[in-house]
N, C-alpha and C positions, 0 to 999 in steps of 0.2 A: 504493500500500500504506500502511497507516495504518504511520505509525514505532512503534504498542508491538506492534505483533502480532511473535508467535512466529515466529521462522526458525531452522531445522534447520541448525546447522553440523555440522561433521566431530566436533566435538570434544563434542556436544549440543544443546539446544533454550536457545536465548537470546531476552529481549526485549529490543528496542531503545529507549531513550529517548534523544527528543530532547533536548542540553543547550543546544540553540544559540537565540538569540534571531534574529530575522530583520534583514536588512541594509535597509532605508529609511528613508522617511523620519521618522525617529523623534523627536519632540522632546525626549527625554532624552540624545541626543546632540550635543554641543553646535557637532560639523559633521556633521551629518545627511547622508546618501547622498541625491541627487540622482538620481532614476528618471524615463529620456524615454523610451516606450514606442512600439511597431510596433505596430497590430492589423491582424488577419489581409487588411482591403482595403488598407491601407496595402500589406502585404508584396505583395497582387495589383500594386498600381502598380508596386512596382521592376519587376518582371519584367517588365511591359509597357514599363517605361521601357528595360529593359535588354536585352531579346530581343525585344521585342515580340511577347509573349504575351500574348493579353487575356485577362484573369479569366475570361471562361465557357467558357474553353481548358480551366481550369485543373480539375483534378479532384472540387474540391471549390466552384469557383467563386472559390474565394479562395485568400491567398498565406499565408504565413507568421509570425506573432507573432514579435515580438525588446521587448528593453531593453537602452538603454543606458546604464550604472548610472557615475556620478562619486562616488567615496569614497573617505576614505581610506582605508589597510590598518588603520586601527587603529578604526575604525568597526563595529561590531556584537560577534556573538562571533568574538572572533580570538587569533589568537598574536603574541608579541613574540619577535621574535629576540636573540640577542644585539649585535648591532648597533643596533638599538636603543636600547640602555644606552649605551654607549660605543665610540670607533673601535676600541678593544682588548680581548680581556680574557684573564687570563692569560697577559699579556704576546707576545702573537700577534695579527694581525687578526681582529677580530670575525665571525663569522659571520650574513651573512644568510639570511636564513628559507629560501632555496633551496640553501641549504649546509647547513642544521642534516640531521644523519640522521635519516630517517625514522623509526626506532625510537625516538627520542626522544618520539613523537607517539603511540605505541601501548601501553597498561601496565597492570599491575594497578591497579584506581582503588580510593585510599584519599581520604573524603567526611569532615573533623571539621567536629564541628555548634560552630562558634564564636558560635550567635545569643544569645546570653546576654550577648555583650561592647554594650555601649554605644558608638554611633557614633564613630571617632576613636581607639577604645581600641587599643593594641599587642599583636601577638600575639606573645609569646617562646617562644624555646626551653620553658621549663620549661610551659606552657602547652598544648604542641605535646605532649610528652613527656606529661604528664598525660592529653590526651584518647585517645593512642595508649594508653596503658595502660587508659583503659578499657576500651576497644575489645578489647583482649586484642591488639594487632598488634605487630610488631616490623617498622621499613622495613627492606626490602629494595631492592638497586640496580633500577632498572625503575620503581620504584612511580611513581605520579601521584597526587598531594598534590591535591587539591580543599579549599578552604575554603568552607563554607558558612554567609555571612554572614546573611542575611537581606534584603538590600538588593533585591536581582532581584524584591522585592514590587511596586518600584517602578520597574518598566523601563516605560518610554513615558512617565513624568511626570520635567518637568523638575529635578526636584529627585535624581533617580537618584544624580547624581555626590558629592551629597554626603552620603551614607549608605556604613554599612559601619566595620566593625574595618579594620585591614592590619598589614601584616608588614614589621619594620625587615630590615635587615641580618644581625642577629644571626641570625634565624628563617628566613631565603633560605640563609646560607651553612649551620647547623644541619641543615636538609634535605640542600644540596647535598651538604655530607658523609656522609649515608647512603646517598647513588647518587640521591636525588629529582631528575630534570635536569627533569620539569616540574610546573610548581605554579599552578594554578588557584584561581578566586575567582569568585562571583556578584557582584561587587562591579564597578564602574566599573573600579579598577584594584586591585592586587595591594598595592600601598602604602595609608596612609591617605586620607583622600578629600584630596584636593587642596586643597577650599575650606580645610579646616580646616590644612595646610601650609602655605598661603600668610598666614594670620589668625595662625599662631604664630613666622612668620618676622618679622613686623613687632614682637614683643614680643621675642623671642627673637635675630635674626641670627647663628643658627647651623647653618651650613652642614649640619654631620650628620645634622641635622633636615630634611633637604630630599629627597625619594626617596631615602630609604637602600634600600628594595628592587630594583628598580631601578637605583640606582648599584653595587648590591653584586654585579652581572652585568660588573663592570669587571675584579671579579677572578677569578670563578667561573662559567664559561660555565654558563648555564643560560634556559630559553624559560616562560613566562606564557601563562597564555590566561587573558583577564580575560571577564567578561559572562557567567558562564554561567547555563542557567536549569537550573531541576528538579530542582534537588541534590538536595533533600528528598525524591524522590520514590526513589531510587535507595538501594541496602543500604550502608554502613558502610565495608565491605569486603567481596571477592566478585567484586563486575562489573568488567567488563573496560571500559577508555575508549580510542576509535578518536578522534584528531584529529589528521587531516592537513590540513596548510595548503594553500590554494592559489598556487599554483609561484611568486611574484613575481620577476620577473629583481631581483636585489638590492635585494630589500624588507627594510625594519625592520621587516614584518610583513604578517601575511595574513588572511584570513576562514577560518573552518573551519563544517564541520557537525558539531561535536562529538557525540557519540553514546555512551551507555552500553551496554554489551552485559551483561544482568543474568543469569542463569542462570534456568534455569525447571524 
């Protein structure tokens, strides 16, 4: 099924958009997924290796397709647990991504267009507050915060990681106070681009400059999905966003198929 076509829920007729970027081997990732692939005579051999079934047994002549994909949890579009951040937060152990509740993954999806900011630049509270006001919205607890950078122009080209606004500490716990538990980004990661953290740590050597988004998950349990694509393509406010992680036994993180469910 193509993912924008119309599907009939209970509740109406929604389209789906895809927000996920795909998990390989992508050179804008700087540990790329590792894909060693079955094709379907491959999959004839096991069986013959293993029951001794020969391929022209076999209904179709041939056996089965597989991959076997090496990557991290935080390779493609995925989610960041709380554990992630820190062994703690809020003063309790950390939650990993097969702890975090499911409903945290599921929400009204609110999309601000921050591509106006210049790569590097900080997204604050008052910032945040302003683009919601245009929008006419008011957060509500459930919501899911998307930021749409502009960066996801360049998913597959090496230079991906270092493009993109991100959000200090101030603008993570800001959210987390209206009920936002998760906040999205087309962006490499949900903080500044990295390259440019690490260029202002050697002028600067200060530490609260260093992932305050990020570290600010040490005091206010809260989950990230960074990578995502197609923001632009999706309303404002309106669609519904479906992102459940895949179950990692105590993963810092997971792969999703992020999905918008747009009304129609």
């Amino acid at each position: 099924m193509d993912v924008d076509e119309v599907v009939t829920l209970p509740g109406g007729r929604v389209r789906p958009v895809d927000l996920s970027h795909p998990l390989g081997p992508i050179p804008s990732e700087p540990a790329p997924a590792h894909i060693v692939r079955t094709s379907h005579a491959d999959g004839a051999e096991l069986w013959e290796h293993w029951y001794g079934i020969p391929a022209g047994a076999l209904p179709l002549g041939a056996g089965f397709a597989g991959e076997v994909v090496t990557a991290s949890t935080h390779a493609g579009t995925h989610v960041d647990a709380p554990w992630h951040y820190a062994a703690t937060a809020e003063g309790t152990p950390a939650w990993t991504v097969d702890e975090v509740p499911l409903s945290w993954f599921i929400g009204p999806l609110v999309v601000l267009d921050v591509t106006d900011l210049v790569t590097g630049e900080l997204v604050t509270p008052p910032l945040i507050d302003a683009r919601l006001a245009d929008l006419g919205h008011r957060l509500a607890p459930g919501d899911v915060v998307a930021f749409r950078t502009g960066a996801d122009r360049l998913w597959g080209r090496a230079e991906f990681w270092e493009y993109g606004a991100g959000l200090g500490r101030d603008a993570v716990l800001h959210l987390v106070d209206a009920g936002v538990r998760l906040i999205g980004t087309d962006a490499w990661s949900l903080d500044r681009p990295y390259p440019r953290i690490g260029e202002e740590w050697s002028g600067t050597r200060d530490p609260e400059r260093l992932w305050p988004a990020h570290f600010a998950g040490a005091d206010r349990r809260y989950c990230q999905v960074e990578k995502l694509a197609r923001l632009g393509e999706v309303p404002p406010t309106g669609a519904t966003i479906v992102c459940l992680p895949v179950k990692v036994a105590g993963g810092s993180g997971a792969w999703v198929r992020a999905t918008a469910l747009v009304p129609v």
